[in-house]
C-alpha positions in Angstrom: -5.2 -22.8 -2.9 -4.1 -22.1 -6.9 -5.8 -19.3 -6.2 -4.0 -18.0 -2.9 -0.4 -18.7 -5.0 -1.7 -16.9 -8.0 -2.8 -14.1 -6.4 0.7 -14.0 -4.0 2.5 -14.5 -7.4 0.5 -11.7 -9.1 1.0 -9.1 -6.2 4.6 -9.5 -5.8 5.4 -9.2 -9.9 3.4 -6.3 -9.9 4.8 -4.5 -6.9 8.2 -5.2 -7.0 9.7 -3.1 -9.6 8.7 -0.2 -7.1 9.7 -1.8 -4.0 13.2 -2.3 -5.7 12.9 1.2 -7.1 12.2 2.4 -3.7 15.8 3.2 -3.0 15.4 7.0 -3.1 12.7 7.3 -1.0 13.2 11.1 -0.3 11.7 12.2 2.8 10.1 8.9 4.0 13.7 6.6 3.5 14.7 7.0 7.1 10.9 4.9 7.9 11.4 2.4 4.9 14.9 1.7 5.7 15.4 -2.1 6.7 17.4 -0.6 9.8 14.4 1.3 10.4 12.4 1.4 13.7 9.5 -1.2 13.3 7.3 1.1 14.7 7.5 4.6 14.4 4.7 7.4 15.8 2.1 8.9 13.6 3.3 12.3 15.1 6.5 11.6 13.2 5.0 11.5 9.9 2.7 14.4 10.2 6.0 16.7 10.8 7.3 16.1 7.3 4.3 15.1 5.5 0.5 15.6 5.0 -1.5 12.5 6.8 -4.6 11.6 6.2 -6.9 8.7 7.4 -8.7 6.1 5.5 -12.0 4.3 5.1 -12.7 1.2 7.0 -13.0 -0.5 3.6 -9.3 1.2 2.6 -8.0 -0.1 5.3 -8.7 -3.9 4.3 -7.7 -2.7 1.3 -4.1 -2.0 2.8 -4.0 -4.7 5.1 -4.7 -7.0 2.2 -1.6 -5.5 0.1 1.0 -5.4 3.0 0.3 -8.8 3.2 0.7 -9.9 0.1 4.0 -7.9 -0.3 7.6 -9.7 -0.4 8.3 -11.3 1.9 4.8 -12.5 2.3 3.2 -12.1 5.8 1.8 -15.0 7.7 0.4 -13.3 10.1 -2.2 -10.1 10.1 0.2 -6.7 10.4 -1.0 -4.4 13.7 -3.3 -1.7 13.0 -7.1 -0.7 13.3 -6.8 1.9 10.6 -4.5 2.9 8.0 -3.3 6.2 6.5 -1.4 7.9 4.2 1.5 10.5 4.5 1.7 12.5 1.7 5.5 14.2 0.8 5.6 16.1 -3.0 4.6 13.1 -5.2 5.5 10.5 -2.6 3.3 8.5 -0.6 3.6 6.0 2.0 0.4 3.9 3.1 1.0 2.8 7.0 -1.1 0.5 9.0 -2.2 2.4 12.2 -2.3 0.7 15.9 -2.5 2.8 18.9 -0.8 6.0 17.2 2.1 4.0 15.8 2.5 2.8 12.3 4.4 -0.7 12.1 3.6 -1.6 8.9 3.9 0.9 6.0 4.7 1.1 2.4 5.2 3.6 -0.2 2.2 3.2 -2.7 2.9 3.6 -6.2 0.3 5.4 -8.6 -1.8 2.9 -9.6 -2.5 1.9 -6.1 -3.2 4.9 -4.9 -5.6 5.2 -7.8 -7.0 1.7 -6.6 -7.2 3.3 -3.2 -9.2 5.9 -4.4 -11.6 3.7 -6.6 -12.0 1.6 -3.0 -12.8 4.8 -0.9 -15.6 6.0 -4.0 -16.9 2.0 -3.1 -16.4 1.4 -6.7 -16.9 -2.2 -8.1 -16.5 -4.1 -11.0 -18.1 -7.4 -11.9 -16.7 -10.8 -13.7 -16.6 -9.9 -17.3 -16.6 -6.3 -17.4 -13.5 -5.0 -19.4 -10.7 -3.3 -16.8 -9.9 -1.2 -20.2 -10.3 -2.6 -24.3 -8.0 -1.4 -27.2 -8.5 -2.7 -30.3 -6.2 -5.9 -31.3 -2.9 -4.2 -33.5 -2.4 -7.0 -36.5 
């Protein structure tokens, strides 16, 4: 259970300086919007924006983080695959259920370099350093 809260506690202080940054969204605002649609078709995206599908293991991967985003989700979101949609340097990671996307995010850089390290099936095991720098004294 510590665990569970720890993890919930971790994922929202690391992702909400972007959600709150979020409010110039550029070409995806209209689908972020809280007065957005909650579903909105795939075909929608690919007219402003370069989509492209995930892995199965990606896709956990996004289903995992929209869940653990504020508000925190009870329930499992709608989707048997996920995407992304691709806009300049934005990018929006959307859950994927019957051609509609009714969950979706915008994905700051270091989770879409997580997202890459997940598609490469890279792992990492207990006790080996994310990154080391030598202790400033």
């Amino acid at each position: 259970m510590r665990a569970g809260l720890f993890g919930t506690a971790l994922s929202a202080a690391l992702l909400a300086p972007f959600c709150a940054q979020a409010q110039d969204r550029g070409v995806f605002d209209k689908w972020l919007d809280q007065k957005a649609p909650v579903c909105v078709p795939v075909s929608d995206l690919k007219a402003v924006s370069r989509v492209t599908d995930l892995t199965p293991a990606q896709f956990q991967f996004v289903r995992a983080l929209y869940v653990s985003l504020p508000p925190v989700s009870r329930t499992l979101p709608p989707g048997d695959r996920a995407i992304t949609a691709t806009a300049g340097e934005d990018v929006m990671l959307g859950l994927v259920d019957n051609d509609q996307t009714c969950a979706r995010f915008l994905a700051p850089d270091f989770i879409q370099a997580m997202l890459v390290q997940v598609g490469e099936g890279q792992i990492t095991h207990i006790g080996t350093p994310v990154s080391w720098r030598p202790p400033s004294y």
